[in-house]
BADO-509964 format. One record per residue (C-alpha): residue in one letter; x, y, z. Coordinates in steps of 0.001 Angstrom, whole numbers, plus 500000, padded with zeros to 6 digits. Example, Ala and Ser with C-alpha at 12.3 -4.5 7.8 and 13.67 -1.06 7.14 Angstrom:
BEGIN
A512300495500507800;S513670498940507140;
***
This chain:
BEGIN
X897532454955238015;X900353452783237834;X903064453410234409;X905315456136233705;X903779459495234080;X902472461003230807;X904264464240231110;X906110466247228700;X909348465358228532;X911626467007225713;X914661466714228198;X914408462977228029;X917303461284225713;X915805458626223798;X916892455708221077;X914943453620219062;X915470449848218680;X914414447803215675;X914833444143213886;X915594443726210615;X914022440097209450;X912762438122206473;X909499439773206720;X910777443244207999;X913683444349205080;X916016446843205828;X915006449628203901;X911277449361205230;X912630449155208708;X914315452211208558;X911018453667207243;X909462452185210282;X912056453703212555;X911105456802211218;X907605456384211993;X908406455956215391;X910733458770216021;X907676460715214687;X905811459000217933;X908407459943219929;X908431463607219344;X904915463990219174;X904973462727223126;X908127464927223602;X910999462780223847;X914371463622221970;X915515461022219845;X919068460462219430;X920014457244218016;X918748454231216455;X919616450340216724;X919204447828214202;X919990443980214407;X919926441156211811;X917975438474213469;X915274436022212140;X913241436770215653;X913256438578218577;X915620437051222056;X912890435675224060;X914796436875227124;X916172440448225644;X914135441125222137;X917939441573220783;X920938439509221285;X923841439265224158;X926246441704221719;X923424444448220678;X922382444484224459;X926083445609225167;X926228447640222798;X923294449844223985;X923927449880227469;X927430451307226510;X925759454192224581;X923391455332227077;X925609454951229749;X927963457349227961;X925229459490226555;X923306459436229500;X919860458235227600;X916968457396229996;X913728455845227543;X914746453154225150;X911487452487222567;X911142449458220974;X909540449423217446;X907932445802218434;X905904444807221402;X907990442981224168;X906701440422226429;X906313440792230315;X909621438572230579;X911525440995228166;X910515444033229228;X911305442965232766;X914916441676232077;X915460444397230099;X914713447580232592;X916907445203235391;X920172445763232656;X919549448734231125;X917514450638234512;X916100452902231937;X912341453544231004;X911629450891228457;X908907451659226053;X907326449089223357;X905260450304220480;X902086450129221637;X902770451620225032;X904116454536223605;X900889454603220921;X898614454489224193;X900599457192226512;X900158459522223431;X896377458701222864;X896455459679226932;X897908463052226316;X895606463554222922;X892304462139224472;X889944465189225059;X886527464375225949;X885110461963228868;X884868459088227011;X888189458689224780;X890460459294228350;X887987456076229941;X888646454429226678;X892546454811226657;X892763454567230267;X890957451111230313;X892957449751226998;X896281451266229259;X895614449481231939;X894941446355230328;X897740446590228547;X900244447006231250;X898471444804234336;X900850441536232700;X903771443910232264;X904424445494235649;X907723445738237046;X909484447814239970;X910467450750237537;X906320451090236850;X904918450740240118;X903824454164241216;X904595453513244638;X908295454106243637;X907700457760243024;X905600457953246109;X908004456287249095;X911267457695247395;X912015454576245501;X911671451737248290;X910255449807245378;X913994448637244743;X914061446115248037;X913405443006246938;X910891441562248524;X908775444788249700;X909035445458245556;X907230442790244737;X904977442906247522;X904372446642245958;X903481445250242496;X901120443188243747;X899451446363245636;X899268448236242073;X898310444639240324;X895425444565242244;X894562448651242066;X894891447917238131;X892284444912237796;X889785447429240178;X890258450240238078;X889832448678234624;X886497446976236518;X885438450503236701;X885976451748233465;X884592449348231431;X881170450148233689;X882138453707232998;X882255453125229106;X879263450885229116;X877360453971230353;X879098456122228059;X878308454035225072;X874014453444225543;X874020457410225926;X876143457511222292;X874252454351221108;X870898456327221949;X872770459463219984;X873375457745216865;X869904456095216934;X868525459610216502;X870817459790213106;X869466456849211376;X867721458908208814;X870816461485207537;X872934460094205567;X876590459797207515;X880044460039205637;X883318458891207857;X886566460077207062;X888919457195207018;X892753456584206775;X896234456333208340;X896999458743210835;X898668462283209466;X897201462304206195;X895094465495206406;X891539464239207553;X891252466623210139;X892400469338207379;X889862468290204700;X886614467876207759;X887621471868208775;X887256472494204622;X884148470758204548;X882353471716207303;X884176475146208004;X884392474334211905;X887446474905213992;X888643471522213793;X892186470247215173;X894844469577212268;X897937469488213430;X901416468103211560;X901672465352214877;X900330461503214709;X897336461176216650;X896226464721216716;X892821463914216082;X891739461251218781;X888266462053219464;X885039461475217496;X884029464354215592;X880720464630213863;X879461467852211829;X876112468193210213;X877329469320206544;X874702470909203680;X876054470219199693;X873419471248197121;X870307470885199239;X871495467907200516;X872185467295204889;X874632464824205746;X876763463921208491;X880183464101208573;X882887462327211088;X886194462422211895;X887876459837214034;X891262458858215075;X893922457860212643;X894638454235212012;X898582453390212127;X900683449907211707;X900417447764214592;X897484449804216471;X897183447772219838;X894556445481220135;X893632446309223072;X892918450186221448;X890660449225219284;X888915447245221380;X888538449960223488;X888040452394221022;X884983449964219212;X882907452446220714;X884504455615218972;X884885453919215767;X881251452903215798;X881211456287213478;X883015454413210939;X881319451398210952;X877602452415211000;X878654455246208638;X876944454829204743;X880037456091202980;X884123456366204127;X886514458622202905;X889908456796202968;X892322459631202938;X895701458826201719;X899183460537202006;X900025460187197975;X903061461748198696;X904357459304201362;X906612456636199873;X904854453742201495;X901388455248201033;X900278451388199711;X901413450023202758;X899213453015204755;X896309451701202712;X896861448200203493;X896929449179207259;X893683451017206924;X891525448453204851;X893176445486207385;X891450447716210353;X888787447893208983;X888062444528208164;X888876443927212088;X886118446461212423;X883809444657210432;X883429447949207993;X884250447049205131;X882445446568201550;X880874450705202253;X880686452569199438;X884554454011199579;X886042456728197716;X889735456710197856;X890779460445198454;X894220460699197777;X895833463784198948;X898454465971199263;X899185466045195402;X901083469116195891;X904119467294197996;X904405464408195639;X908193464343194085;X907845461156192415;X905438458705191076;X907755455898190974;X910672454382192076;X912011454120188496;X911636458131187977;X914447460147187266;X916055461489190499;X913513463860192679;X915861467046192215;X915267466750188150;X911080465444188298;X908868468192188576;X905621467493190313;X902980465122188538;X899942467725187255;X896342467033188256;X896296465428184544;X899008463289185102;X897928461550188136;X894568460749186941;X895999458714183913;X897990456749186202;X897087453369187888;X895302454994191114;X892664456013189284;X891606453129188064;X890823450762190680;X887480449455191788;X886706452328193906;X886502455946192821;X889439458237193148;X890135461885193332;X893104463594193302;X893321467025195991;X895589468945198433;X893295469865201074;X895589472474202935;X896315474127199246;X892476473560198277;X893444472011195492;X890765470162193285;X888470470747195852;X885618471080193470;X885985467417191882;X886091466043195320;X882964467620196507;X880758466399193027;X881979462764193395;X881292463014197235;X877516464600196190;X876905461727193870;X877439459379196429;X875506460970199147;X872637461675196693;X872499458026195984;X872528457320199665;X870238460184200652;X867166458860197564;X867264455529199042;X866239457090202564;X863846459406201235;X862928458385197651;X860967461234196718;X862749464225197504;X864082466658195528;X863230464948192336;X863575467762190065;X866839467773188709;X867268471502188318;X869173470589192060;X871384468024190284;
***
């Protein structure tokens, strides 16, 4: 396939590029930055330096202006950087004038987002799903440094003419391939659809939430399997579904990739398929970071998603974890180094508990309030579970 292998590449000098605008503040662009470095490492690449620039919109020929541009190609010129990721998608036009000054590998958000879900994709159908949104994704955006022809005839990509001519060749392999994998994922998705069918009468629970916030850790609690949970975005990319037994009562129990700010579109198209857990499921379990400083945002992200999804208004309970890292509850705190953590007691007389949805307060890798969680998951499932089969286990010596 066409695009820049998906290889591990921890030699590979990197710097991030960012704008700071009106609706993108410094201090949450910096946040954002970080967010991506995170990306970065978790495909390998060492991150070095980061660029910010003032500007009220992106250059429509090079996303930042004449003096920024300069500025970078002195740096990795005299650092010898060779990937350049932009926090903010760049058009064919940009991404093509940019690799002709820089002649570096240019990444843009969501290509970097999809060459990771490549590397984390495990089973059949999330690699034909990635591949396809890939593909998509970079048919309008090919250029001479893409073309895997380059690698293949020693770089004769770089004439001209016979470049072009080349990028037509993988142009055309492209719109055949993503042909055959969305007949691939068609047939992959009647033998799910037929799968899921067969589930209609247990009650199903989907873990929910921004990516790195511990579903996978709270799933392997739950269910006791040998579930991935690792401290990397996108670790969990797969749908995972576990049959799970709480007082009598079976449910199902799924785990699906993490949502994150500015997911492609073209991903979740792709993924609709995967994420067909969340939005047949009877219940979600948002998961959020409580300890992250822009966990509101996180949530925003998530609920946004899933309103693209057309999952929203389940019954939710908000499952706010990792109480055990949190250093402050507020910006107006006294300085971290002088707060002590907020107790269990603490946090539930603040504002999170008191929304419209139910909250609990745990740390699933410290098993922390682990108890609470699982009665106010039980009373929802039981609710669930008596609608389905309305006269079993009446007696409430099971309650």
């Amino acid at each position: 396939m066409g695009g820049y292998e998906t290889r591990h590449l921890e030699e590979d000098k990197t710097v991030l590029v960012a704008l700071i605008n009106r609706e993108q503040k410094e201090d949450r662009v910096l946040e954002y930055l970080d967010e991506l470095a995170f990306l970065a490492s978790t495909k390998g690449l060492n991150v070095v330096k980061s660029f910010t620039q003032k500007m009220d919109k992106p250059d429509i020929r090079s996303f930042v202006g004449k003096g920024k541009l300069e500025e970078i190609q002195t740096y990795i010129k005299a650092e010898e950087v060779n990937v350049i990721i932009f926090d903010d998608d760049l058009t064919p036009s940009q991404l093509r004038n940019l690799e002709k000054e820089l002649s570096v590998k240019i990444y843009d958000r969501s290509l970097l987002i999809l060459d990771i879900f490549l590397l984390r994709a495990q089973t059949a159908q999330a690699k034909t799903q990635v591949e396809l949104a890939r593909s998509t994704y970079l048919l309008p955006r090919l250029t001479r440094m893409w073309t895997h022809l380059e690698r293949q005839r020693g770089g004769t990509a770089t004439r001209g003419g016979a470049g072009e001519k080349e990028i037509e060749t993988d142009r055309r392999m492209i719109r055949n391939q993503i042909t055959v994998l969305k007949g691939k994922l068609e047939k992959i998705e009647k033998q799910n659809a037929v799968q899921r069918k067969s589930r209609q009468n247990v009650v199903r629970v989907a873990l929910v939430g921004y990516t790195n916030v511990g579903k996978s850790t709270l799933m392997r609690l739950l269910t006791k399997a040998d579930v991935l949970a690792e401290d990397k975005l996108f670790a969990t990319v797969d749908a995972t579904v576990r049959k799970v037994v709480l007082n009598r009562i079976p449910f199902l129990l799924s785990d699906t990739v993490g949502f994150i700010r500015k997911l492609p579109t073209h991903l979740i198209e792709s993924f609709k398929s995967t994420l067909a857990e969340v939005v047949e499921a009877d219940i979600l379990l948002h998961v959020v970071d409580v300890s992250h400083p822009y966990f509101h945002d996180q949530m925003t992200t998530v609920e946004e998603t899933l309103a693209d999804l057309g999952a929203t208004n389940k019954p939710t309970i908000i499952v706010f974890n990792k109480i055990d890292q949190i250093k402050l509850l507020d910006d107006d705190l006294l300085d971290e180094m002088e707060t002590p953590p907020p107790t269990l007691e603490e946090l539930k007389k603040t504002y999170l508990s008191k929304g419209e949805k139910p909250a609990v307060f745990i740390s699933a890798t410290q098993k922390d309030n682990m108890e609470e969680f699982r009665k106010v998951l039980m009373k929802k499932v039981k609710k669930r579970h008596l609608q389905i089969f309305p006269n079993y286990l009446k007696d409430e010596q099971y309650w």
